[in-house]
Predicted model as a PDB file, atoms N, CA, C, CB and O in Angstrom, pLDDT in the B-factor column:
MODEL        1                                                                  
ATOM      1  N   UNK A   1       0.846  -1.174   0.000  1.00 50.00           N  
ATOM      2  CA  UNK A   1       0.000   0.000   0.000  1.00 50.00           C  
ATOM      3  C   UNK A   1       0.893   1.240   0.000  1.00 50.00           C  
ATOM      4  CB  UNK A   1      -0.964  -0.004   1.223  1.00 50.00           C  
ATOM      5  O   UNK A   1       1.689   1.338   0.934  1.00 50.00           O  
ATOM      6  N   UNK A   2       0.872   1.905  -0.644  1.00 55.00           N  
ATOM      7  CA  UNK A   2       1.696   3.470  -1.079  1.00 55.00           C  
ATOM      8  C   UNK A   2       0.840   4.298   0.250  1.00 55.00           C  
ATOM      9  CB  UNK A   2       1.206   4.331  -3.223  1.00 55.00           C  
ATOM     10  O   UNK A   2      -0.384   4.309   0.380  1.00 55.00           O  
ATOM     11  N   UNK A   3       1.854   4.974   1.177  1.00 48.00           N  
ATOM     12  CA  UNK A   3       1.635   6.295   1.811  1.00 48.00           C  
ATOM     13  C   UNK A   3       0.527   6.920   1.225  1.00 48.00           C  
ATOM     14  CB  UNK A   3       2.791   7.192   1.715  1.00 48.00           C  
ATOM     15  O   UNK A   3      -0.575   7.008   1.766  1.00 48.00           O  
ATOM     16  N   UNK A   4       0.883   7.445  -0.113  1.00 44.00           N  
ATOM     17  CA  UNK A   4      -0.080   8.484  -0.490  1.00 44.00           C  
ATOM     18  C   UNK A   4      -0.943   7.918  -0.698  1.00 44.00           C  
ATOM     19  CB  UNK A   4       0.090   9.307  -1.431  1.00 44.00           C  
ATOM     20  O   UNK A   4      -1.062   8.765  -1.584  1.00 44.00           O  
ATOM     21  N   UNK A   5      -1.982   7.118  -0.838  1.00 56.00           N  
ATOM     22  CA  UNK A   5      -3.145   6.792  -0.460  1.00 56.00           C  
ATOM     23  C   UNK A   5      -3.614   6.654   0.748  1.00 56.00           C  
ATOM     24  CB  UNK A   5      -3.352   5.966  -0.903  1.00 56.00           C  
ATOM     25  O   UNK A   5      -4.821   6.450   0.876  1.00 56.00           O  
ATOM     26  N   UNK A   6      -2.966   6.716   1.630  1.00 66.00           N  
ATOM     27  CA  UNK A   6      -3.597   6.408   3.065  1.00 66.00           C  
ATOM     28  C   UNK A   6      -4.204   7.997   3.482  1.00 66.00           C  
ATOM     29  CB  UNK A   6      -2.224   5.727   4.349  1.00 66.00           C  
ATOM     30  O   UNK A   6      -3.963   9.053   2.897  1.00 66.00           O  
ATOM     31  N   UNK A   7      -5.193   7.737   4.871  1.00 83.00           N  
ATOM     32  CA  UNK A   7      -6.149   9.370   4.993  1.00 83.00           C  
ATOM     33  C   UNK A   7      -5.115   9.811   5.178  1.00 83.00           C  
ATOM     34  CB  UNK A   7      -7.396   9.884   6.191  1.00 83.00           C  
ATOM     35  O   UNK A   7      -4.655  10.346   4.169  1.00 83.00           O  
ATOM     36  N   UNK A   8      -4.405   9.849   6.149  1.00 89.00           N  
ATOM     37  CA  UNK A   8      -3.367  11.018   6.099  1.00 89.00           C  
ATOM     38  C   UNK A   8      -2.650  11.809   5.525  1.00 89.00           C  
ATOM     39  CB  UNK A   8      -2.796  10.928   6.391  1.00 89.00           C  
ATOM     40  O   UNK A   8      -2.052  12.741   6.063  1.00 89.00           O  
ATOM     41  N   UNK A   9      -2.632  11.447   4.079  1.00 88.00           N  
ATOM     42  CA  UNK A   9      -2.232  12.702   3.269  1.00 88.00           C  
ATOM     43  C   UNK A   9      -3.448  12.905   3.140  1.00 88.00           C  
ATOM     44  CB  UNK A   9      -1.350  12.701   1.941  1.00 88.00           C  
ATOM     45  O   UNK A   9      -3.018  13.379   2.088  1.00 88.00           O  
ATOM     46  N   UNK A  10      -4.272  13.005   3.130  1.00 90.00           N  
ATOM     47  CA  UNK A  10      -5.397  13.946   2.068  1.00 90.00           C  
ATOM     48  C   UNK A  10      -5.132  15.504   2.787  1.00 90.00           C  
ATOM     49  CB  UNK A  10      -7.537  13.330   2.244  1.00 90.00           C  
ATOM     50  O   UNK A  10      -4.720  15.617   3.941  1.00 90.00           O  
ATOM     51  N   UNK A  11      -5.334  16.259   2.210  1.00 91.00           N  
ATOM     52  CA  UNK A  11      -5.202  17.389   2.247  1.00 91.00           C  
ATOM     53  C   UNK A  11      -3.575  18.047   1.729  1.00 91.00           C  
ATOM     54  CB  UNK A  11      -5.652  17.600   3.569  1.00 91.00           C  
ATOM     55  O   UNK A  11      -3.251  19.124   1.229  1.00 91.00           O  
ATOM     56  N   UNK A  12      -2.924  17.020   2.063  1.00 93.00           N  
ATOM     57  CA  UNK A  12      -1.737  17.619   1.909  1.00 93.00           C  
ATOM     58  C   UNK A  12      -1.310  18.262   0.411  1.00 93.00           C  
ATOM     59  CB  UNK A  12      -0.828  16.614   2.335  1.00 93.00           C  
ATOM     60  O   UNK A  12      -2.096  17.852  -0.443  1.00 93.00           O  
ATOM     61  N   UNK A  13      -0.269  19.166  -0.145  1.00 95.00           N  
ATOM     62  CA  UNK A  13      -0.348  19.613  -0.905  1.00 95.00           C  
ATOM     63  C   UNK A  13       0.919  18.678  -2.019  1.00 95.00           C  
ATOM     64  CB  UNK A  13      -0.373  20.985  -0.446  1.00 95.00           C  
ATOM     65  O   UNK A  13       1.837  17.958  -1.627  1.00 95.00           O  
ATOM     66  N   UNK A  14       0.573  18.993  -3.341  1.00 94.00           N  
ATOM     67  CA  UNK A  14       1.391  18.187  -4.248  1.00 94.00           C  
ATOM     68  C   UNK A  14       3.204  18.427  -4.277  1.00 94.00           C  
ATOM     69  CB  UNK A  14       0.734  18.545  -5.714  1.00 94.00           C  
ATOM     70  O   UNK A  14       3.912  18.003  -5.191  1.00 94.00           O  
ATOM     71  N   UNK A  15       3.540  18.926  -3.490  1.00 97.00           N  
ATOM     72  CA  UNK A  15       4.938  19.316  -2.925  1.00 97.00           C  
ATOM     73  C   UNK A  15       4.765  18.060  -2.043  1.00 97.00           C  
ATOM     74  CB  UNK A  15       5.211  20.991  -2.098  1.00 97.00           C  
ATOM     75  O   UNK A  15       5.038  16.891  -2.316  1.00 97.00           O  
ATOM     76  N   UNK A  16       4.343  18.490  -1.129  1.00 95.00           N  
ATOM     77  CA  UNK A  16       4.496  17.503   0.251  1.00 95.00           C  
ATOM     78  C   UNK A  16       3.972  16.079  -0.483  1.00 95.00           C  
ATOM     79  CB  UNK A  16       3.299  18.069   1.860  1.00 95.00           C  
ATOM     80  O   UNK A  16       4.887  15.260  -0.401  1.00 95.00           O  
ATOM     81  N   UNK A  17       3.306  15.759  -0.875  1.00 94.00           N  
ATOM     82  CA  UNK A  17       2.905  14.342  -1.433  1.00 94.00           C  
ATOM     83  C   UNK A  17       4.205  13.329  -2.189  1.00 94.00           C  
ATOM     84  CB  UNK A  17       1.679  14.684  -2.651  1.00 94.00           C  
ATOM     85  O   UNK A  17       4.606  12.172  -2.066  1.00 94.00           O  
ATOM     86  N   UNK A  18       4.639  14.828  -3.216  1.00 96.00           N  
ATOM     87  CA  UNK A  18       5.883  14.132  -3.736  1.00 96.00           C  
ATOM     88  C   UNK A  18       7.045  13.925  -2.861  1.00 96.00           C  
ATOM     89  CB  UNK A  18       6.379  14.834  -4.825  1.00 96.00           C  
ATOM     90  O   UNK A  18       7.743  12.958  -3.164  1.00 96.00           O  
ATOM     91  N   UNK A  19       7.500  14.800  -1.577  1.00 96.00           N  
ATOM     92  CA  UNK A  19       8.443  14.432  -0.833  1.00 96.00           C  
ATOM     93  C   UNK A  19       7.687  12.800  -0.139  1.00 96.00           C  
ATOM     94  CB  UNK A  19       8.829  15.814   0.273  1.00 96.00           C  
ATOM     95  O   UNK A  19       8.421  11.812  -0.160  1.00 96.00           O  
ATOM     96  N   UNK A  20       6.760  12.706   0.229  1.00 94.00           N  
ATOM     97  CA  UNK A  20       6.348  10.993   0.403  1.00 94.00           C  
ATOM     98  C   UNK A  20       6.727  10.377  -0.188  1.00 94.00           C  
ATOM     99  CB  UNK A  20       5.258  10.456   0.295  1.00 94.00           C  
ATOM    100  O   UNK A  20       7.678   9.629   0.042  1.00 94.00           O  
ATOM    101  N   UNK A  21       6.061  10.485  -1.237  1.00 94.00           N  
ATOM    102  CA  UNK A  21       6.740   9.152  -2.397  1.00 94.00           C  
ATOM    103  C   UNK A  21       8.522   8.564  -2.228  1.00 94.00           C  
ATOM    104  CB  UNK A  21       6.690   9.983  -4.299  1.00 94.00           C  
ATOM    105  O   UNK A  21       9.176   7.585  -1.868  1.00 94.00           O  
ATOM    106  N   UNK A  22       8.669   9.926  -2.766  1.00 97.00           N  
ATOM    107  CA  UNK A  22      10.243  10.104  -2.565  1.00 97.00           C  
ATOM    108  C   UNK A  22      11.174   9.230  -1.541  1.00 97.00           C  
ATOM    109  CB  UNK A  22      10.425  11.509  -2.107  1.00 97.00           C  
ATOM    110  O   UNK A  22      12.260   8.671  -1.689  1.00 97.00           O  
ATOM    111  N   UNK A  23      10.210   9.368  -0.357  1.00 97.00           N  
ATOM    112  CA  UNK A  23      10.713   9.031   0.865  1.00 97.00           C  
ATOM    113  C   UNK A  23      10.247   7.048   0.999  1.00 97.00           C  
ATOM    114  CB  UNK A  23       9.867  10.284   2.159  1.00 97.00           C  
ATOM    115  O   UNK A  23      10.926   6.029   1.129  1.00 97.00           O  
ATOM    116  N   UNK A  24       9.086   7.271   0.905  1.00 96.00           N  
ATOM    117  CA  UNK A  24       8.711   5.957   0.262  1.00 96.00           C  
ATOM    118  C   UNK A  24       9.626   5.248  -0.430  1.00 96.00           C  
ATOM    119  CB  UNK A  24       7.739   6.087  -0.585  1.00 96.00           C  
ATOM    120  O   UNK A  24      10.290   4.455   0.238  1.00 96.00           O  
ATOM    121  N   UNK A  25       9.889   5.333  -1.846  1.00 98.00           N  
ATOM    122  CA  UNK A  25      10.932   4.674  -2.723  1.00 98.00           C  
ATOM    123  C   UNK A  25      12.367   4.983  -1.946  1.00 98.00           C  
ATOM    124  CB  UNK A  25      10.890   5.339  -4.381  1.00 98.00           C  
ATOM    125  O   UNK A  25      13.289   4.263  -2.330  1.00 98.00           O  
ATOM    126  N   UNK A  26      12.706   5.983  -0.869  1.00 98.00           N  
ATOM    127  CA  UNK A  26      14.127   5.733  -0.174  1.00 98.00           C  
ATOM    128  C   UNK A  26      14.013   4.191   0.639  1.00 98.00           C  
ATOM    129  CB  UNK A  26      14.490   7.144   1.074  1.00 98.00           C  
ATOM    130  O   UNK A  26      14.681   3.186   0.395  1.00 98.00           O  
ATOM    131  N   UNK A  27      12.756   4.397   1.854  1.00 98.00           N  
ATOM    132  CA  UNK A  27      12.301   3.358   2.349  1.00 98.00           C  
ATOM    133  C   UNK A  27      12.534   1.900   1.677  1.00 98.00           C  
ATOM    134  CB  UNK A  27      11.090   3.667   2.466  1.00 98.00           C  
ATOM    135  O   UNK A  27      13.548   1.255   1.944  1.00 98.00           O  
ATOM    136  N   UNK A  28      11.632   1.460   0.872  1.00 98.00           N  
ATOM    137  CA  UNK A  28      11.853   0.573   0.047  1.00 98.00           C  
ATOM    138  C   UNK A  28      13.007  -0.211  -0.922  1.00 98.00           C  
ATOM    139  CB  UNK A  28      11.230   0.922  -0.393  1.00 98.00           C  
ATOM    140  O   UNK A  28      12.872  -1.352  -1.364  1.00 98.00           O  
ATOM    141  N   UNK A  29      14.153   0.662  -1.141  1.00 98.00           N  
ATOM    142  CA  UNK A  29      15.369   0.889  -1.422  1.00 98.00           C  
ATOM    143  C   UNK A  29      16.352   0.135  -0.377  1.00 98.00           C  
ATOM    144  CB  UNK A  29      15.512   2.327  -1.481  1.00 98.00           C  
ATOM    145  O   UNK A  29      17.031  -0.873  -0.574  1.00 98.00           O  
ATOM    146  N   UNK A  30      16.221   0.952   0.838  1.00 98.00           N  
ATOM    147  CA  UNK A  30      17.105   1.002   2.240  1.00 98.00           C  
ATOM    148  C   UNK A  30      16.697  -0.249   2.785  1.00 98.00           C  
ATOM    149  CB  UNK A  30      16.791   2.320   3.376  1.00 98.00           C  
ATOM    150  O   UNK A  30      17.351  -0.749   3.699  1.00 98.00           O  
ATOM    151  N   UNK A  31      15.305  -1.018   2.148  1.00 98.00           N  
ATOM    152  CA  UNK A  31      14.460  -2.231   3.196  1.00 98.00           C  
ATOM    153  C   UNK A  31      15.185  -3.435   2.210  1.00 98.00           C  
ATOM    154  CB  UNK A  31      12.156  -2.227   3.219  1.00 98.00           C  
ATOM    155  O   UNK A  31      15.710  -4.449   2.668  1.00 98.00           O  
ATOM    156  N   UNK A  32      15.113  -3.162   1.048  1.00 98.00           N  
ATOM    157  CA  UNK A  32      15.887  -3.967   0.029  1.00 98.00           C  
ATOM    158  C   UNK A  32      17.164  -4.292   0.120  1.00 98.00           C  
ATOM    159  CB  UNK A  32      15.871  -3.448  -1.051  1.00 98.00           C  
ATOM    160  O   UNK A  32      17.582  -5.418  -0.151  1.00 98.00           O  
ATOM    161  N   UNK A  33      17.944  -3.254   0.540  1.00 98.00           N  
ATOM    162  CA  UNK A  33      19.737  -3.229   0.764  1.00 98.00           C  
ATOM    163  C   UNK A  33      19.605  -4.268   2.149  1.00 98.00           C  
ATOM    164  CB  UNK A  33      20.672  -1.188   1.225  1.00 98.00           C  
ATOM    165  O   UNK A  33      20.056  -5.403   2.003  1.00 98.00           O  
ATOM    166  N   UNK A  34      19.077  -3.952   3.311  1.00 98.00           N  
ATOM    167  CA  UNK A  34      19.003  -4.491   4.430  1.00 98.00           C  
ATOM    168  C   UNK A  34      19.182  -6.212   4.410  1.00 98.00           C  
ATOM    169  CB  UNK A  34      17.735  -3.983   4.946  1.00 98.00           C  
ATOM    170  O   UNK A  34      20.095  -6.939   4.801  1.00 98.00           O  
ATOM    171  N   UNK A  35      17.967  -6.469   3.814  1.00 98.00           N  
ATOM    172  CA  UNK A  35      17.876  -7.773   3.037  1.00 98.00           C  
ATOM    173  C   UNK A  35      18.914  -8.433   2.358  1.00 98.00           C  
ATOM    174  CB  UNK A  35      17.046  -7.651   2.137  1.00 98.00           C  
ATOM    175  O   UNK A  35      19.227  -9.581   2.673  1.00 98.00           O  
ATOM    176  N   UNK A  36      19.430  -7.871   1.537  1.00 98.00           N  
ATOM    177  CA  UNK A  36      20.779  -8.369   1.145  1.00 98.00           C  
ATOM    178  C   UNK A  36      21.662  -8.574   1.565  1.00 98.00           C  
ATOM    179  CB  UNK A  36      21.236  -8.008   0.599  1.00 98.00           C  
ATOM    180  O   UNK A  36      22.312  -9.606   1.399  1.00 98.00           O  
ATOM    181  N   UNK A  37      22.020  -7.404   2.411  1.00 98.00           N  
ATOM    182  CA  UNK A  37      22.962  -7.265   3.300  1.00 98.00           C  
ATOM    183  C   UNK A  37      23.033  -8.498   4.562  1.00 98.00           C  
ATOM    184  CB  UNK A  37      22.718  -5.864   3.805  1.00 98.00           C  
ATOM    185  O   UNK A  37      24.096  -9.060   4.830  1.00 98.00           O  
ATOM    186  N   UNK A  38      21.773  -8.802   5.255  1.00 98.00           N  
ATOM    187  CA  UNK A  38      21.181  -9.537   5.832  1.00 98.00           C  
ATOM    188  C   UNK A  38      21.535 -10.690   5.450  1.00 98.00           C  
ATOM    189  CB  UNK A  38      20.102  -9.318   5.817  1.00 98.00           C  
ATOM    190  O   UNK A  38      22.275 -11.392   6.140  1.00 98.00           O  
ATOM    191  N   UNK A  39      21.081 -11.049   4.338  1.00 98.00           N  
ATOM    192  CA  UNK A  39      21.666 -12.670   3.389  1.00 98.00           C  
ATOM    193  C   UNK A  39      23.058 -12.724   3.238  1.00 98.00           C  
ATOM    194  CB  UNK A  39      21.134 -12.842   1.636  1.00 98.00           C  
ATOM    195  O   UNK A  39      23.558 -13.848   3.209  1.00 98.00           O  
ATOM    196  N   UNK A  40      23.649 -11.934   3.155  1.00 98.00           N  
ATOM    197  CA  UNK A  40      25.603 -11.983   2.687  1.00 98.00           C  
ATOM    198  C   UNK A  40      25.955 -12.266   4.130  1.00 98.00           C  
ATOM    199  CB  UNK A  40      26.641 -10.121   1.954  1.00 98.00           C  
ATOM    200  O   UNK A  40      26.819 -13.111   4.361  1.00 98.00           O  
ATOM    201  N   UNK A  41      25.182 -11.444   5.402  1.00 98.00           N  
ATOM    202  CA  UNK A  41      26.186 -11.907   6.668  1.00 98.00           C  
ATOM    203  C   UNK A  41      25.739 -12.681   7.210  1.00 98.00           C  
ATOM    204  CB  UNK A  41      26.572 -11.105   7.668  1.00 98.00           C  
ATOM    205  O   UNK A  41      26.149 -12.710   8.370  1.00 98.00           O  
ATOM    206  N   UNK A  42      24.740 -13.725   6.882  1.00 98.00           N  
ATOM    207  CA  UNK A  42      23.998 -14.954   7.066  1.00 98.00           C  
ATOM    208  C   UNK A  42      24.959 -16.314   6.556  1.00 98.00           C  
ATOM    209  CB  UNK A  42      22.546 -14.801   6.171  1.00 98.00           C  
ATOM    210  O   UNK A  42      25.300 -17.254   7.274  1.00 98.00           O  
ATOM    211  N   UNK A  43      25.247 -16.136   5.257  1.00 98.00           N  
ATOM    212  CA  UNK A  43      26.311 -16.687   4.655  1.00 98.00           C  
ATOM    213  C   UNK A  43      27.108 -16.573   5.019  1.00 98.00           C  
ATOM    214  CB  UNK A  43      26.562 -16.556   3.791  1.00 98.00           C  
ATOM    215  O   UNK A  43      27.439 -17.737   5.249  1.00 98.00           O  
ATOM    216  N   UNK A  44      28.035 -15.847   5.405  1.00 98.00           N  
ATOM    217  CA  UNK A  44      29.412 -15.693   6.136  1.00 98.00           C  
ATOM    218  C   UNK A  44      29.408 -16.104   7.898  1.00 98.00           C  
ATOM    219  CB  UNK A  44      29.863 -13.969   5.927  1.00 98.00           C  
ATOM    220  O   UNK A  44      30.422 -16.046   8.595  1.00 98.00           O  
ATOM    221  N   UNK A  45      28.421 -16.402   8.259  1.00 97.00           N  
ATOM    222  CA  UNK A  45      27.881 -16.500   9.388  1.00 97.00           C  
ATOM    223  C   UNK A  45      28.559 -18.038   9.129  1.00 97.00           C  
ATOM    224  CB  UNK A  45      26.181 -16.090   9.647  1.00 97.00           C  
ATOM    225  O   UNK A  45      29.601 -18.436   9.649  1.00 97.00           O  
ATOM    226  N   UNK A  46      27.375 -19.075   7.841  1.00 97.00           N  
ATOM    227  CA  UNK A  46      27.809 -20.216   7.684  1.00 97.00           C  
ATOM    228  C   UNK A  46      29.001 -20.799   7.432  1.00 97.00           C  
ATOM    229  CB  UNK A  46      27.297 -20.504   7.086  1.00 97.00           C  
ATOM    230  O   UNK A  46      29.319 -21.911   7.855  1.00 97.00           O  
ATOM    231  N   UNK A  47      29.894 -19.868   6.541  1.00 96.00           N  
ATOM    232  CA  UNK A  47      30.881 -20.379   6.052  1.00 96.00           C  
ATOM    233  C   UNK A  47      31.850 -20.375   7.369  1.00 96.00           C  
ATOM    234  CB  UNK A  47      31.309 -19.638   4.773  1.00 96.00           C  
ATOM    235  O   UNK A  47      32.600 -21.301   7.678  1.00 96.00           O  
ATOM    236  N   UNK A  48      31.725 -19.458   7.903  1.00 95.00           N  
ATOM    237  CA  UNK A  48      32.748 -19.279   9.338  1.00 95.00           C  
ATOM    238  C   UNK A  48      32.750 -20.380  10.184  1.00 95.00           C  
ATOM    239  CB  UNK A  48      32.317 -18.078  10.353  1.00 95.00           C  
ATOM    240  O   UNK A  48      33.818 -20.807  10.623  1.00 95.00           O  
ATOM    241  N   UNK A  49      31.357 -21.052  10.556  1.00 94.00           N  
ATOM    242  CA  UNK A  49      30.885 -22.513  11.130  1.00 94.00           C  
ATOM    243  C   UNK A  49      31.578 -23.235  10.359  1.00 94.00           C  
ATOM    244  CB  UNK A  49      29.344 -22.973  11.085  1.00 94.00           C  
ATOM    245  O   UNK A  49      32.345 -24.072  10.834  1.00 94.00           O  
ATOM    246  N   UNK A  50      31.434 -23.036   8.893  1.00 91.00           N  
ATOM    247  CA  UNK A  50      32.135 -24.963   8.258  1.00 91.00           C  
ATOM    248  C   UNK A  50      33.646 -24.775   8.850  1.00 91.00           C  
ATOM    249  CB  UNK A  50      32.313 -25.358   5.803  1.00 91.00           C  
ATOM    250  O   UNK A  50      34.353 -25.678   9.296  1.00 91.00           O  
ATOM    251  N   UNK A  51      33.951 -23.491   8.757  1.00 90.00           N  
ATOM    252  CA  UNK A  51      35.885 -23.281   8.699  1.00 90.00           C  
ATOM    253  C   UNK A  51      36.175 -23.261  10.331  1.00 90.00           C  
ATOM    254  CB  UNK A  51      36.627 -21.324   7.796  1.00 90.00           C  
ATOM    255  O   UNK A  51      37.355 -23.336  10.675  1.00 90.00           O  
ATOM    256  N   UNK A  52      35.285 -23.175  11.219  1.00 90.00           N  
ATOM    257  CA  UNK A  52      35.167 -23.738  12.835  1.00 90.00           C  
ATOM    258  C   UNK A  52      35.287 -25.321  12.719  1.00 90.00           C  
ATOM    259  CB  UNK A  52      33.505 -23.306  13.669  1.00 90.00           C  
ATOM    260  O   UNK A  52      35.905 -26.098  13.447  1.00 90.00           O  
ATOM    261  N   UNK A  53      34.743 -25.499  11.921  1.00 87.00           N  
ATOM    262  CA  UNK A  53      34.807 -27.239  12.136  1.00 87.00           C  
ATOM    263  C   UNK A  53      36.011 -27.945  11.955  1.00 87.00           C  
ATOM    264  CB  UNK A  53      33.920 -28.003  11.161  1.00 87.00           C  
ATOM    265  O   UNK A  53      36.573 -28.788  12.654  1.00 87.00           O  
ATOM    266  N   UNK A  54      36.377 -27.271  10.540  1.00 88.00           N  
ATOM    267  CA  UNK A  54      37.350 -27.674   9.584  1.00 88.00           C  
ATOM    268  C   UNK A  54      38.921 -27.591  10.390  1.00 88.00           C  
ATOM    269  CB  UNK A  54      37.196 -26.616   8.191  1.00 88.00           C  
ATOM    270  O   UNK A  54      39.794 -28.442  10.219  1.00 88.00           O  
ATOM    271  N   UNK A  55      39.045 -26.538  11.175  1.00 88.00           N  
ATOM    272  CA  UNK A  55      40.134 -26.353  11.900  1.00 88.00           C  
ATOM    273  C   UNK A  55      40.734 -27.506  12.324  1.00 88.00           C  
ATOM    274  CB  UNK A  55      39.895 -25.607  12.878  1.00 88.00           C  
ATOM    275  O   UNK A  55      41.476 -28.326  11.784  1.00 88.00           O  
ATOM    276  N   UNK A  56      40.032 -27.339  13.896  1.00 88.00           N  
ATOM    277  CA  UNK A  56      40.427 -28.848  14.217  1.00 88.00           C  
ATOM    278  C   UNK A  56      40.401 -30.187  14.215  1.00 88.00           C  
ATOM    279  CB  UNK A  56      40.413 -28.978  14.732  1.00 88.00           C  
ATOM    280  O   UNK A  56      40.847 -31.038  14.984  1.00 88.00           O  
ATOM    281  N   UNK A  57      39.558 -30.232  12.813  1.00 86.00           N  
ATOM    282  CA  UNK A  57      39.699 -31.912  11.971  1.00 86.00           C  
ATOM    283  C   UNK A  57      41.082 -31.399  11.249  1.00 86.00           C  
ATOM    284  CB  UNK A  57      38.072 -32.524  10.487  1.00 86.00           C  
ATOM    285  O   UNK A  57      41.861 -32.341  11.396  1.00 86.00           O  
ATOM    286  N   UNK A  58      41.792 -30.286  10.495  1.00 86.00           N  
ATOM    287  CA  UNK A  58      42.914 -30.380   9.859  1.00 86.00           C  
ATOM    288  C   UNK A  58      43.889 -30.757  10.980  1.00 86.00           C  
ATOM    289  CB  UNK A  58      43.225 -29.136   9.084  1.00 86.00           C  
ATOM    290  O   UNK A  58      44.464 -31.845  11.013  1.00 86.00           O  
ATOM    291  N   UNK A  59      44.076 -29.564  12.110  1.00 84.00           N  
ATOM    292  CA  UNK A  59      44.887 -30.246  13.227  1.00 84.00           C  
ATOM    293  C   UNK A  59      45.262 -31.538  13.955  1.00 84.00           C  
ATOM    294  CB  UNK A  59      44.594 -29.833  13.930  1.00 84.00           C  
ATOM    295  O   UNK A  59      46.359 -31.849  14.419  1.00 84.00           O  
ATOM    296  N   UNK A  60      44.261 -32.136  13.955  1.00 86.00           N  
ATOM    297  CA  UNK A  60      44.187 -33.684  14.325  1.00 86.00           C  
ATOM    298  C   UNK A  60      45.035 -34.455  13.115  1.00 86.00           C  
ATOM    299  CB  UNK A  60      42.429 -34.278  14.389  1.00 86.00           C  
ATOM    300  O   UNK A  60      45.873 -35.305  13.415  1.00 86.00           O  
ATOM    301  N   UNK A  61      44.844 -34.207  12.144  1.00 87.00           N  
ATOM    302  CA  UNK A  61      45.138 -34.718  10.647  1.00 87.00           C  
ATOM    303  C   UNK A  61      46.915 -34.621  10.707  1.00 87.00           C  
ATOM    304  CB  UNK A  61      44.279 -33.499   9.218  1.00 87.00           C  
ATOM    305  O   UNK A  61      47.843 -35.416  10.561  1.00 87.00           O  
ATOM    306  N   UNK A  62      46.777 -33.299  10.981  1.00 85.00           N  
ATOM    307  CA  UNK A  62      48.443 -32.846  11.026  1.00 85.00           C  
ATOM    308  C   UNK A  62      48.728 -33.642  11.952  1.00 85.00           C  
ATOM    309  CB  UNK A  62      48.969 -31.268  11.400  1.00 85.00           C  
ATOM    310  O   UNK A  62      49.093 -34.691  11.423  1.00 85.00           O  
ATOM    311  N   UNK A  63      48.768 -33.731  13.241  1.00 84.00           N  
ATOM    312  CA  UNK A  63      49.188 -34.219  14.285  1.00 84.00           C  
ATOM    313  C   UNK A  63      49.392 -36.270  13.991  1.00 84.00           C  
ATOM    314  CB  UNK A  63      47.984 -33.583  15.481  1.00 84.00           C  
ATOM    315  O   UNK A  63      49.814 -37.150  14.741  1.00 84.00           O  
ATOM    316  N   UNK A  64      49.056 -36.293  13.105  1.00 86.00           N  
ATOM    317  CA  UNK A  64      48.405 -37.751  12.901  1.00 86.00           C  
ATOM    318  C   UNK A  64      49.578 -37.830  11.587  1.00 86.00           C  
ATOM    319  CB  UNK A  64      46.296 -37.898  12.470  1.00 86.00           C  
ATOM    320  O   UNK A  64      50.476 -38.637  11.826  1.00 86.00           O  
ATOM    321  N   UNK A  65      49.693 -37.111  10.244  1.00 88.00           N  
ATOM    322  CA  UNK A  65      50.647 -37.760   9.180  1.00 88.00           C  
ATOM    323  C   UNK A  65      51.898 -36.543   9.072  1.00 88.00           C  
ATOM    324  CB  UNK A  65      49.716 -38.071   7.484  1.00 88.00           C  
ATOM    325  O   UNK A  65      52.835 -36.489   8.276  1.00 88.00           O  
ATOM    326  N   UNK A  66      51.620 -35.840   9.907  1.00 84.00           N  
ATOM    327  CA  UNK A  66      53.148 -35.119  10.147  1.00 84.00           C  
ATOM    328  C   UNK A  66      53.422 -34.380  11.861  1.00 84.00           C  
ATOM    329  CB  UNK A  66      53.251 -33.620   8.814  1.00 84.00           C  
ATOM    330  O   UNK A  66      53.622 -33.175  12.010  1.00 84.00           O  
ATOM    331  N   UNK A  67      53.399 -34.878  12.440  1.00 79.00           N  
ATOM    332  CA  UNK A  67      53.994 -34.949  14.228  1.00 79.00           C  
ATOM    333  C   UNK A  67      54.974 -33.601  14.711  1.00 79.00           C  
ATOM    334  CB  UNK A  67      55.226 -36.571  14.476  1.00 79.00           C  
ATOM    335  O   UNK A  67      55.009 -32.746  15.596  1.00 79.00           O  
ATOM    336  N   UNK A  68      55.977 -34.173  13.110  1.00 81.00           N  
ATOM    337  CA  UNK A  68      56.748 -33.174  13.666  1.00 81.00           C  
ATOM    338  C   UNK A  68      56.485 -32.011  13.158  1.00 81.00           C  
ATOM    339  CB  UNK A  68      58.001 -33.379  13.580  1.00 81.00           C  
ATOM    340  O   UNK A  68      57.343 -31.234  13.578  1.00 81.00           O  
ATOM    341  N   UNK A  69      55.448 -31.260  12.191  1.00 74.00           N  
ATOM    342  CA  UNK A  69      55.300 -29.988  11.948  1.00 74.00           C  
ATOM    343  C   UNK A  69      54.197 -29.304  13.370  1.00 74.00           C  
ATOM    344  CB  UNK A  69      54.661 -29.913  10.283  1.00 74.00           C  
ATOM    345  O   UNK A  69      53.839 -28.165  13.070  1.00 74.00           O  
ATOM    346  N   UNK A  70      53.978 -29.480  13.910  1.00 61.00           N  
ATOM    347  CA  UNK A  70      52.652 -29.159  14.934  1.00 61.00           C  
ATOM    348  C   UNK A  70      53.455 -29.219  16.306  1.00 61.00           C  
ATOM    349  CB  UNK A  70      51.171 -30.485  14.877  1.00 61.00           C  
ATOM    350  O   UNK A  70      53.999 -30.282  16.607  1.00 61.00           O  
ATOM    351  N   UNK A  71      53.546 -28.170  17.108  1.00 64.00           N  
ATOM    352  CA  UNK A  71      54.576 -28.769  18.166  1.00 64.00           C  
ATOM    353  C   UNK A  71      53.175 -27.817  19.241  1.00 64.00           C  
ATOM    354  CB  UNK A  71      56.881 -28.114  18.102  1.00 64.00           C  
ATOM    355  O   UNK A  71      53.347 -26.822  19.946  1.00 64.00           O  
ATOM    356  N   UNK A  72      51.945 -28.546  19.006  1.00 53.00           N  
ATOM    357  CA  UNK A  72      50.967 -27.884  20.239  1.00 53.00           C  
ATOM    358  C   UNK A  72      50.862 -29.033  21.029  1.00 53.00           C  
ATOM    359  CB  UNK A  72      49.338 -27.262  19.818  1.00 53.00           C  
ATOM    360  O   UNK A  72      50.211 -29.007  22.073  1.00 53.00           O  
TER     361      UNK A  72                                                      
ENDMDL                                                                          
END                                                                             
């Protein structure tokens, strides 16, 4: 539903209507970026978990077919 249809503009004048819109399509814009933005650090969220995992299965690995590179 667009702002400018709702009662609350009525009366208002075609200046002020167009700064709505305006503001509207910023809104909608800024709600869109969010979203994306949202999904990319969702993903990186995951990938950070697999490379948590991955760590210390490589370490074990090391410790297991080369001893002497790992001195933890």
């Amino acid at each position: 539903m667009s702002w400018a249809e709702e009662d609350w503009t009525v009366g208002l004048s075609g200046r002020v209507l167009q700064k709505v819109k305006e503001l509207q399509v910023h809104h909608e814009r800024l709600s869109r970026e969010n979203k994306q933005k949202q999904l990319q650090l969702d993903n990186i969220q995951v990938s950070l978990e697999k490379q948590t995992v991955k760590v210390p299965a490589t370490v074990t690995f090391l410790k297991h077919t080369h001893p002497t590179l790992l001195c933890i």
